[in-house]
C-alpha positions in Angstrom: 143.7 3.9 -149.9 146.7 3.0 -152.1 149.9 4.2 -150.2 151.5 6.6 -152.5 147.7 8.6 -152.3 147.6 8.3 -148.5 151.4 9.8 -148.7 150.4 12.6 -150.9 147.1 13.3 -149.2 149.1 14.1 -146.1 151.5 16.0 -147.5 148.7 17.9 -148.8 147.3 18.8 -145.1 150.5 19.6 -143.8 151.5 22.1 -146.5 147.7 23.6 -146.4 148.6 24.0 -142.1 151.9 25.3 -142.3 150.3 28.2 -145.5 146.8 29.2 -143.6 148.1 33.0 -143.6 148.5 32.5 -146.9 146.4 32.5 -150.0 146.3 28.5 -150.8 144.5 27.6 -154.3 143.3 24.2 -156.0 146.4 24.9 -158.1 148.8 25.3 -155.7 148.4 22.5 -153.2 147.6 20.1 -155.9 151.0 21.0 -157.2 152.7 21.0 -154.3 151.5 17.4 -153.4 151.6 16.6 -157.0 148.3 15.5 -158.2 146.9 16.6 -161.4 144.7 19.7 -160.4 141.8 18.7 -163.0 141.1 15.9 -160.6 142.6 16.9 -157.4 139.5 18.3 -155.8 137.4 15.3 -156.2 140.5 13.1 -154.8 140.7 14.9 -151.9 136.8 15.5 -151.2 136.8 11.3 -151.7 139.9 11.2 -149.1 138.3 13.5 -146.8 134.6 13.3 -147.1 134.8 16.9 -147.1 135.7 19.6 -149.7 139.4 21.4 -150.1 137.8 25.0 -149.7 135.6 23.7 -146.7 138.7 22.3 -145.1 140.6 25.4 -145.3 138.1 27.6 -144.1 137.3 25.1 -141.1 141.1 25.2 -140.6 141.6 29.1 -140.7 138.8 29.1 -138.5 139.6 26.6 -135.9 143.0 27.8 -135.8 141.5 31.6 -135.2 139.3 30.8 -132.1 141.9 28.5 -130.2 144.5 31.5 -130.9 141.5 34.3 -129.7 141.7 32.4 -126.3 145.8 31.2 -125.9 147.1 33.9 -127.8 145.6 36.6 -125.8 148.7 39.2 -126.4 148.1 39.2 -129.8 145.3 41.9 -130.9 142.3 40.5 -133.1 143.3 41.9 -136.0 146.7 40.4 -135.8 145.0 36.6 -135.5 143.0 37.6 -138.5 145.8 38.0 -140.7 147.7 34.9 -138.9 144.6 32.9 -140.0 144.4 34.0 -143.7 141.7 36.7 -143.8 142.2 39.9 -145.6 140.7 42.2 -143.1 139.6 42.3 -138.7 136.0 42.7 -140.8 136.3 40.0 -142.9 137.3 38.0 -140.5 135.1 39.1 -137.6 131.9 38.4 -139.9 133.2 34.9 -141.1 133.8 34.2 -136.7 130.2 35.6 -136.1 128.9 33.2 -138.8 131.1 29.9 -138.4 130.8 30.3 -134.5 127.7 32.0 -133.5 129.9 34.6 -131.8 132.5 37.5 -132.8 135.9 37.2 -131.6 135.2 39.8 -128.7 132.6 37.5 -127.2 135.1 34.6 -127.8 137.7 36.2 -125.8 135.2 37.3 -123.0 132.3 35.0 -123.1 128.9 35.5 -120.7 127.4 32.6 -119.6 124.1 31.9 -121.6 120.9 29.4 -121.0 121.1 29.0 -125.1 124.4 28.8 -127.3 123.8 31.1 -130.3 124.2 28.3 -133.2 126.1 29.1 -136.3 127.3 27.8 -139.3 129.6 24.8 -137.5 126.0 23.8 -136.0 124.4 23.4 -139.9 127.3 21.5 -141.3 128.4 19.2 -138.6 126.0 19.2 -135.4 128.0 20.8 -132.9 127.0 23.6 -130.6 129.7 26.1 -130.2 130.1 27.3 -126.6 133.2 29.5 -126.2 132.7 28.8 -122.3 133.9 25.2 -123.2 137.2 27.0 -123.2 137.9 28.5 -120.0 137.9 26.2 -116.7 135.5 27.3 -113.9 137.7 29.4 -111.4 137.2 26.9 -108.7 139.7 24.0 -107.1 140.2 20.9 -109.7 138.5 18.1 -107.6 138.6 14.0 -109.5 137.7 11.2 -108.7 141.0 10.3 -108.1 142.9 13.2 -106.6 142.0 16.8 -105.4 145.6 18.6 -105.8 147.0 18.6 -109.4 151.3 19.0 -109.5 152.5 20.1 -113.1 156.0 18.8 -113.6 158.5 20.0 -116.2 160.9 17.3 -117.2 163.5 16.8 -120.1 163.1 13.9 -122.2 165.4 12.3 -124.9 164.5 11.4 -128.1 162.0 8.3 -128.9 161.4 6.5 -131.7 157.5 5.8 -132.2 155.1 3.6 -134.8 151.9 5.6 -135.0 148.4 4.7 -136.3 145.8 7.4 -137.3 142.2 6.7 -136.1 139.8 7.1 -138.7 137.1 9.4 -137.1 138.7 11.4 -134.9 138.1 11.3 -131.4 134.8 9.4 -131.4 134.8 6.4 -129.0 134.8 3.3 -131.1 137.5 4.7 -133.3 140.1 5.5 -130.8 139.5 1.7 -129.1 140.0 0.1 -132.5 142.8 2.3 -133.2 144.8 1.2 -130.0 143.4 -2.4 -130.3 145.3 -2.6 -133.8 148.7 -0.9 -132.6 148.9 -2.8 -129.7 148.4 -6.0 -131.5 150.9 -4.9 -134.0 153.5 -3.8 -131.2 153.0 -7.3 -129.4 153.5 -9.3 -133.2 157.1 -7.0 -133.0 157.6 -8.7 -129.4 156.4 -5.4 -127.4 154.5 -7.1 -124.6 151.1 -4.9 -123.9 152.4 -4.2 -120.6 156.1 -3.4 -121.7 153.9 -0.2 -124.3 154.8 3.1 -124.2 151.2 4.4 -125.0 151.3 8.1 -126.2 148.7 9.7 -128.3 148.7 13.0 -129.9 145.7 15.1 -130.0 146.1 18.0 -132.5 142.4 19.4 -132.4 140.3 21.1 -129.3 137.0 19.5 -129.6 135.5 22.5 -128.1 135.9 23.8 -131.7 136.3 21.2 -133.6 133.5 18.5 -134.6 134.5 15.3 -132.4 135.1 13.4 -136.5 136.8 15.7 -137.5 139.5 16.0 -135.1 143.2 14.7 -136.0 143.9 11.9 -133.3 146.9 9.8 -133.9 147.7 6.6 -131.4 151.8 5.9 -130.8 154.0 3.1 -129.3 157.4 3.1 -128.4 159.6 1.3 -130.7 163.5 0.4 -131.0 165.5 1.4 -134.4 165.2 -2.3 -135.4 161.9 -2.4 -135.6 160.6 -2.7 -139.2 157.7 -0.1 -139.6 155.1 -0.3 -142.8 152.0 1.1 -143.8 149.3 1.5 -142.2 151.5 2.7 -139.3 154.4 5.4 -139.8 157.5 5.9 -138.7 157.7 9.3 -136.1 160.0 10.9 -133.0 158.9 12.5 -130.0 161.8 15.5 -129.9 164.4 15.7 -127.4 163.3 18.8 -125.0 161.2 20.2 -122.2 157.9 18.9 -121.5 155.2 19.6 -118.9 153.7 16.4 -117.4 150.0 16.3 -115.7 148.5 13.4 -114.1 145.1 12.6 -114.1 143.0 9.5 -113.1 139.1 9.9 -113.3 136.8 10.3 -115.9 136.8 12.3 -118.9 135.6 15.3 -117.5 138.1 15.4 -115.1 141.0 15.1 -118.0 139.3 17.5 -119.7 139.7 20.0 -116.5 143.1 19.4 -116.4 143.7 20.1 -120.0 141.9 23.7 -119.2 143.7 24.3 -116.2 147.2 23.8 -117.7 146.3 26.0 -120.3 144.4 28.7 -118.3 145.9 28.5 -115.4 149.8 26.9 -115.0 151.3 28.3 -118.5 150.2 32.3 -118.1 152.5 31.8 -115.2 154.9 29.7 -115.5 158.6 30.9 -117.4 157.0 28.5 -120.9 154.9 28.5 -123.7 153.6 25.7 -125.6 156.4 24.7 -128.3 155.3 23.3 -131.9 154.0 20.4 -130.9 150.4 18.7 -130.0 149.5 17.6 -127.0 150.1 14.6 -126.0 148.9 12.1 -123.4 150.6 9.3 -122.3 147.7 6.4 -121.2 148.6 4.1 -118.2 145.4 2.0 -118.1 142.6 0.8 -120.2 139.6 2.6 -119.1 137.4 -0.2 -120.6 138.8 -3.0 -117.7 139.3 0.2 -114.7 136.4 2.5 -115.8 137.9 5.4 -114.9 141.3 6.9 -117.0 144.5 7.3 -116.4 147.1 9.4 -118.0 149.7 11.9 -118.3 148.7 15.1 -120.1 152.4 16.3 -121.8 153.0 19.3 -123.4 156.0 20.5 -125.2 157.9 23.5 -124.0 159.8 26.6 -125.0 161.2 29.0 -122.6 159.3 32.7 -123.1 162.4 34.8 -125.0 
């Protein structure tokens, strides 16, 4: 894609997820991002391989289940007007038919033989479980450890080059994605074993379709480094961040993720700042077979 599209294309998705309460036209983003709206929609559909009203609408709802499950204080019809909808109806019947499930059954789920397949299931193959969300209430055990210490430590500021994979989290994409940044990083006279290796995960596969979640690979990099398309300039903020470490297989990272969620934030003094979460990979799981990384999570002190 030429560069200045790529550059208004994203600035397109990040003013359509920093407006989902809002009412968001053709009109308005494509203003916004500065693209003629006659055209706009078929831009973006080509850009996307998926249309602007579908994207908002998987957004509003994506964004409404994780915030059913980590925002438990807030009430269900306060998530449906943080998520866009007009109405607790509307947006219960739009849940119920994306999902499968209404938000009640989201937020206290029953263990079934069958997921009840909705809408998400139709358009992109995946079967919605809200189960996938909450970690059995046993002892994390992994192949590598059975005891798992959160840490909260303060980190400066760090320069980063990042790469976007293409599809999401699938497999081949995120090795060909970290294959090409570290290639690049060793070309700037980054040795592979001198990388910083952080990637930030801004979609819970639980809810969203494996190709459809936004994955984005990082290295650390010095201010002298000369950074150009395809890869972007970024910064990890200064603050607090929680730090989990994991070695086994995915599974067991995916455990970890639940239980720091589930289990360490309700009571710790934090909540999650605005931030994704990040991992930090130690190893290549293709040479060890099993993975190693450090789950990181942003922090803000509860006020």
């Amino acid at each position: 894609m030429n560069p200045a599209y790529k550059r208004r294309i994203i600035k397109a998705l990040e003013y359509i997820e920093s407006q989902l309460a809002t009412p968001l036209s053709l009109e308005i983003i494509s203003e916004h991002c500065h693209f003629s709206p006659f055209h706009f929609h078929r831009i973006f559909s080509g850009a996307m391989n998926e249309t602007l009203n579908n994207y908002i609408a998987r957004r509003r709802l994506e964004k409404a289940a994780n915030f059913l499950v980590f925002k438990r204080d807030k009430s269900i019809t306060e998530i449906a007007y943080d998520c866009g909808f007009s109405s607790s109806a509307n947006f219960s019947r739009a849940i119920k038919q994306y999902f499968g499930y209404t938000p009640k059954e989201i937020r206290q789920p029953k263990n079934e033989d069958i997921s009840r397949l909705g809408r998400i299931f139709d358009k992109y193959g995946k079967v919605f479980d809200p189960t996938d969300f909450y970690r059995e209430k046993t002892a994390i055990k992994t192949s590598y450890d059975a005891s798992i210490i959160v840490e909260v430590k303060e980190l400066a500021t760090m320069r980063l080059a990042k790469l976007k994979s293409t599809r999401g989290y699938q497999s081949d994409s995120l090795f060909q994605t970290w294959d090409d940044l570290s290639k690049w990083g060793e070309l700037q006279n980054i040795a592979l074993e001198k990388q910083f290796r952080l990637a930030w995960c801004y979609d819970n596969p639980a809810v969203t379709p494996l190709d459809k979640c936004r994955y984005e690979a990082s290295i650390e990099v010095d201010n002298d480094t000369s950074i150009a398309e395809p890869f972007t300039e970024a910064y990890l903020p200064q603050g607090s961040y929680a730090f989990l470490h994991v070695k086994g297989t995915s599974e067991d990272v995916n455990h970890a993720q639940k239980y720091l969620f589930s289990e360490w934030l309700p009571y710790s003094r934090f909540e999650p700042d605005n931030l994704p979460m990040l991992e930090h990979y130690i190893n290549d799981v293709r040479i060890d077979g099993l993975i190693e990384t450090e789950i990181i999570l942003k922090l803000r002190r509860l006020g």
